[in-house]
C-alpha positions in Angstrom: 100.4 102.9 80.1 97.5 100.9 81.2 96.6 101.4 85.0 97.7 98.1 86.2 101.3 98.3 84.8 104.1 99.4 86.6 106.5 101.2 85.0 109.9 102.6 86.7 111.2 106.3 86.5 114.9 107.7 87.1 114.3 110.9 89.1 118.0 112.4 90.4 118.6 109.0 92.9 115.8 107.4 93.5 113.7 105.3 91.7 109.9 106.1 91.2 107.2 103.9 90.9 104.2 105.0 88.9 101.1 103.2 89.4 98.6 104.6 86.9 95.9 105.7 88.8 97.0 104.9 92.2 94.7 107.4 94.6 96.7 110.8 95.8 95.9 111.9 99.3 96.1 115.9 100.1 98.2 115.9 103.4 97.9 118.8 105.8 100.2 117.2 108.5 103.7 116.2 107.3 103.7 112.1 107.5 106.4 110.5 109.0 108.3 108.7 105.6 108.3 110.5 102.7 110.2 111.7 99.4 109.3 114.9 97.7 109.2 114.2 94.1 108.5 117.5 92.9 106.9 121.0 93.1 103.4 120.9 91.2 101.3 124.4 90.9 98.0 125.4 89.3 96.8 128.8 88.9 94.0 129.8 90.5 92.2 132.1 87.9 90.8 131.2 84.4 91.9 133.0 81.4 89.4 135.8 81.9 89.5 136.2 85.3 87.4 133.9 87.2 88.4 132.2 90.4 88.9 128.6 90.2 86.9 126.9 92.9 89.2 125.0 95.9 87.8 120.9 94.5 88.9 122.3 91.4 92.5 123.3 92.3 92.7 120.6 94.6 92.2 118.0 91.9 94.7 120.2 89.6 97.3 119.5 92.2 96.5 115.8 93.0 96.7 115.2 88.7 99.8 116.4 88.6 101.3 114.7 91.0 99.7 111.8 89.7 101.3 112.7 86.5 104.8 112.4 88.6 104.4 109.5 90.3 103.5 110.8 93.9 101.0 109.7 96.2 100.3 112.3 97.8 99.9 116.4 98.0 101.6 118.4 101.2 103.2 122.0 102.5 99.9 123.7 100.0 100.4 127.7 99.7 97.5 129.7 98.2 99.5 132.5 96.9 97.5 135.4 94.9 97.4 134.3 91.6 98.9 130.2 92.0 98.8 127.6 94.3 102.0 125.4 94.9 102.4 122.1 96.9 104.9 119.7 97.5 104.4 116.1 95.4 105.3 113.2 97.5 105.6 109.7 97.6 104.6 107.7 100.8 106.4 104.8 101.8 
């Protein structure tokens, strides 16, 4: 899918609209219109043990939700060896 096309996914109800490479904001307070599209996770240690860095799991989460068709990234927990979020889209 090229980054300008629009293409339009069932998810449960609603409808999604993905946008290619539409920019996905990290959101640390809850905005006021919003659909969670789905739970997204990265883990936070390499194969052989070393800590990812927080740009690096930050940008895991915002690909994935990406990936989904969200906007944006809220309700991050750092637990000891994932980190899981919330993928949203904004209205």
């Amino acid at each position: 899918m090229r980054g300008d096309e629009i293409q339009r996914l069932k998810s449960t109800d609603a409808i999604v609209i993905r946008t290619g490479h539409a920019p996905v904001k990290i959101y640390e307070k809850t905005p006021m219109h919003y659909q969670v599209i789905g739970s997204i996770s990265a883990d936070n240690y390499s194969l052989i043990g070393m800590e990812y860095s927080q740009d690096s799991l930050m940008r895991e989460l915002k690909k994935q939700a990406a990936s989904i068709g969200a906007n944006g990234v809220m309700h991050i927990h750092q637990g000891l060896t994932q980190t899981t979020a919330e993928a949203v889209f904004i209205k």
